[in-house]
N, C-alpha and C positions, 0 to 999 in steps of 0.2 A: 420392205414388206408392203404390202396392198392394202388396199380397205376393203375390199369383196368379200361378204361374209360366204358366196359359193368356193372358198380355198381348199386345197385339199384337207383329209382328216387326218388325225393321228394316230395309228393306231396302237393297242396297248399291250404291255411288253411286262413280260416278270423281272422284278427288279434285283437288280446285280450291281456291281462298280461299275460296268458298262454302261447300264443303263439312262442312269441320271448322272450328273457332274457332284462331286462332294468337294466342301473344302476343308483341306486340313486345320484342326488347332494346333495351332505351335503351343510351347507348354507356356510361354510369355503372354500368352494371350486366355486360358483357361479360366484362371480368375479374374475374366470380363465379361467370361458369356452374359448373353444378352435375352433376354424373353422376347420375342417378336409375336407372339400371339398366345394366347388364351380359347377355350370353348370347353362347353359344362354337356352332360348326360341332361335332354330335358327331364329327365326322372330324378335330377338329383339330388332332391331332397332322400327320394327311394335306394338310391342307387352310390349318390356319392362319388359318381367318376365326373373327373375330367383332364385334360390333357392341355399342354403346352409345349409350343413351338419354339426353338431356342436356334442358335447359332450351333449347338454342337447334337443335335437331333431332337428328336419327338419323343417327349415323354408322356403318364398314363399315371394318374392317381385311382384308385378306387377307396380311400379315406378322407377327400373331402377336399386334397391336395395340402394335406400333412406331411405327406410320402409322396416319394416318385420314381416309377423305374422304368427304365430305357423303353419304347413302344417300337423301337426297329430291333428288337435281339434275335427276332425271326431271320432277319436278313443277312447278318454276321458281315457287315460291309468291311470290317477292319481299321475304317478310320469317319470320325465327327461327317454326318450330314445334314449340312443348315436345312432350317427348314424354318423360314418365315412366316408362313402362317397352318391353321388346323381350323377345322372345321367338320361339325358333328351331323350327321343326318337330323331332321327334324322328327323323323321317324326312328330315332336310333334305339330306342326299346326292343323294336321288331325287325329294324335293319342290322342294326349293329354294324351303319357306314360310317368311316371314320375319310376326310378328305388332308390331304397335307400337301402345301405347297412348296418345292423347290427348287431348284438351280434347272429350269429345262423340261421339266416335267413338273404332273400333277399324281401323286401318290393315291391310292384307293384301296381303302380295307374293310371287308364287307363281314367278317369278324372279328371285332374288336379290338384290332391293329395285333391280330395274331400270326396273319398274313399278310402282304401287300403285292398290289399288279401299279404299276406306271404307264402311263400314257405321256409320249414326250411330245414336245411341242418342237415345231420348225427351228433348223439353226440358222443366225447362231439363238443359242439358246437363251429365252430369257428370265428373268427371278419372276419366280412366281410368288405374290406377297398379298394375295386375298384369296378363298375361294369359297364362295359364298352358294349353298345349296338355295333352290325356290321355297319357299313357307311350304309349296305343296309338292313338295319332291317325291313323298309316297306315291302321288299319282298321277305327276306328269316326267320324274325322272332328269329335270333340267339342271343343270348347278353350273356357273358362270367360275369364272378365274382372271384376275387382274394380274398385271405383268408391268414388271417398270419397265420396258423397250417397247412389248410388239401389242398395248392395250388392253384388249378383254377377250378371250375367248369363251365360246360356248360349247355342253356337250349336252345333247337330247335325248344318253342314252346312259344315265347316270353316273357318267364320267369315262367312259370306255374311249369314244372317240371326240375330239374338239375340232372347231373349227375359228377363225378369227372373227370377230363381230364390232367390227371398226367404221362402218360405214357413218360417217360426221363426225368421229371422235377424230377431233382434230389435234389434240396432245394424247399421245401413244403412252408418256410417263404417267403412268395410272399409279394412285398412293393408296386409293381405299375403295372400295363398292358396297352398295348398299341396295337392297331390294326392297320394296313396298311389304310392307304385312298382307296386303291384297292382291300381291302380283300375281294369285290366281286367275282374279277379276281383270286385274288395268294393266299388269306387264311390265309396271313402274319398276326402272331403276335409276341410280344415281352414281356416278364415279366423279371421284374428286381426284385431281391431276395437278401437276406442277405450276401450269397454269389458270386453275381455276377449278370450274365446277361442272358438268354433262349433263342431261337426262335423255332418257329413253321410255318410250311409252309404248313399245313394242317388243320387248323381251331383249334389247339392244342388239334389231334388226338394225337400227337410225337414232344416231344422236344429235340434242340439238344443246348449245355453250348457254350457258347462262348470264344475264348479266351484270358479271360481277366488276367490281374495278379492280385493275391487272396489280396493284395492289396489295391484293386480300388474298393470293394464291402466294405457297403453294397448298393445299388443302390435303389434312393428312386423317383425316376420319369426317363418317356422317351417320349422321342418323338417324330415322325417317318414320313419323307416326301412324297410328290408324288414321283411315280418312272419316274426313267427321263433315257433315256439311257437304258436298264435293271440294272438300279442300283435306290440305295435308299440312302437320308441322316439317320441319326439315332442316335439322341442326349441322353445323359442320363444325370443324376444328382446324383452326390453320397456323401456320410456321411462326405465322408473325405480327396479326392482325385478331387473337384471341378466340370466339366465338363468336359465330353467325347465325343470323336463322332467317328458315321464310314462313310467312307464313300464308302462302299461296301455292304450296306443290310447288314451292322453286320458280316464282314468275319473278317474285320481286324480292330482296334481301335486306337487311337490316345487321350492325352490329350490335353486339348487347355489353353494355355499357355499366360495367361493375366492378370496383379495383379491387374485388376475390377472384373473378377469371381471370386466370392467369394470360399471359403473351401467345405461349405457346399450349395449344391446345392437341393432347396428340391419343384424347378417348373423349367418346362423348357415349353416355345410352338412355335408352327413355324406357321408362315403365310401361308394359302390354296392356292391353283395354280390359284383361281378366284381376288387375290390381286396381286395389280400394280408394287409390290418388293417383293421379298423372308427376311424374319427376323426372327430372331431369338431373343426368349426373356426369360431371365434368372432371376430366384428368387433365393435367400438367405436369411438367416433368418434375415436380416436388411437393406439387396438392392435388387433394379431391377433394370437391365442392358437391354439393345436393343442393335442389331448387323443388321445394314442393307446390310450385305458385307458379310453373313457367317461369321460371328468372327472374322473378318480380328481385326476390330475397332467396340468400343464398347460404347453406350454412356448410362449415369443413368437417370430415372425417377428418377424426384424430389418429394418423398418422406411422408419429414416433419416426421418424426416416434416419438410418443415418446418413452424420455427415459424407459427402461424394457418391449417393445414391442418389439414382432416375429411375423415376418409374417410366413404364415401356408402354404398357398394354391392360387391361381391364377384364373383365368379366362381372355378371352379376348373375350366378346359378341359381341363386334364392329368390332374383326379382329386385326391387327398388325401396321395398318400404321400410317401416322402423326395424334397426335391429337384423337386419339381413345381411348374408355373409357379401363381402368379397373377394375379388380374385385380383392382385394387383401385381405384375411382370416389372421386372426391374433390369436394368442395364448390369447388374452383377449377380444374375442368372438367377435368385430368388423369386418363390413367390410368395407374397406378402397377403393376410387373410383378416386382414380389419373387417369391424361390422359398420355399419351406417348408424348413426346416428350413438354409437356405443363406443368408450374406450376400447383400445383391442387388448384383446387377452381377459375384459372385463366379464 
């Protein structure tokens, strides 16, 4: 595959067994499904939905993710389609877009995953495992897709057709993407890769590597502040090496140095500049950690895990502050609803 982000486009195709690759569950393998991804209804406190990406397809709560039920039954595909990541329009009040990443393609449902169109990507086909909408998708219609083989593509027309956007990403195994809250303004992104860490200050026309030590990859979430100052915070989460951050828009990097971060860091998010504290909130595949001080001091969600459970994946639909719900994706296909700073079920 090239880095030429003028590659051809894809274009989009109503989805059938044909269309996208699905993998079968064997029945040996059912009660292991896995949560790969999480995303909430920004309304949902009003609203109450949201959806999760799992190994055997994409599901749709509208109770708060009490309940859950099948979000492909439009499709009738007859057998489990993985599906690594989801992602909700920022406008999804008034869109009611729903984006899902899988095996080849990029899924798009423009009512409330009551139908879907796919747009497939180049073969051979690759996992599609982020797709991350613009803050201002209402009104420029852009939403990126991360890929473990062929890197990052873009589409400028709300998902309909993509193109590759590789030019400097020099590791193609893309694990996570993240976009600036101002990528309106600055076009800031960030993808974390097997080997380390990107940014782009062009809508990821041009990436340029960070420098990290080879190290502290492979890097498998980030997470990226308002800018304050002309600067920016910028958290990431890695394999092996805990938690990082910069705090210079990604010039220069520091580890944070606390025996509550966990090793393996595989969710990070930060509280949006409309909440009353800035925090910071840290998963591991067995803790979450809260920082209401930037990481000074660190304190754990109570839990309850059982024994041979991993958490996967995060959300925080309520926001970051006391007492706020979450959404916690587990490696045996549950999703877990602890609150912050509150016993669960308290």
């Amino acid at each position: 595959m090239t880095n030429d982000p003028s590659r051809d486009t894809v274009s989009p195709d109503t989805v059938s067994t044909d269309t996208v690759s699905t993998d079968t569950v064997s029945t040996d393998t059912v009660s292991t499904d896995i949560v790969y991804g999480l995303d909430a209804s920004p309304s949902f406190q009003e609203d109450a939905r949201c959806f999760a990406a799992k190994r055997s397809g994409l599901y749709r709560s509208e109770d708060g993710g009490t309940s859950w039920e099948d979000a492909y039954e439009s499709l009738d595909l007859g057998q489990p389609l993985a599906t690594a990541a989801v992602s909700i329009s920022p406008a999804f009040g008034r869109d009611q877009t729903v984006f899902a990443g899988v095996h080849g393609a990029v899924l798009r449902s423009t009512d409330g995953t009551q139908t879907w169109a796919a747009a497939r990507l180049p073969s051979p086909p690759p996992f599609v495992i982020s797709v991350v909408p613009s803050p201002d998708f209402e009104r420029d219609g852009v939403v990126l897709a991360a890929t473990m083989e062929d890197g990052v593509f873009r589409s400028a027309d709300r998902g309909s057709h993509w193109s590759a956007w590789n030019f400097g990403l020099l590791d193609l195994n893309v694990l996570c993407l993240v976009a600036s809250p101002d990528y309106a303004r600055d076009e800031t992104l960030f993808a974390g890769t097997e080997s380390g860490i990107f940014k782009s200050t062009n809508g990821g026309r041009a990436w340029r590597e960070a420098n990290l030590p080879p190290e502290w990859g492979p890097v498998l979430t980030l997470a990226v502040s308002a800018k304050s100052d002309d600067t920016r915070t910028v958290y990431a989460g890695t394999e092996s090496f805990g938690l990082i951050r910069s705090l210079d828009s990604g010039a220069t990097w520091e580890q944070i140095q606390d025996p509550r971060v966990p090793e393996t860091v595989n969710g990070v998010l930060l509280s949006d500049r409309s909440e009353r504290r800035p925090v910071v909130l840290v998963m591991g595949p067995e803790s979450v950690i809260f920082s209401g001080d930037r990481g000074h001091t660190w304190c754990p969600v109570d839990l309850k895990l059982k024994e041979g459970i991993h958490l996967t994946t995060v959300a925080a639909p309520d926001g970051l502050q006391d007492g706020a719900l979450l959404l916690l994706g587990t490696d045996a296909g549950t999703v877990l609803r602890p609150r912050i700073g509150v016993t669960p079920g308290a």
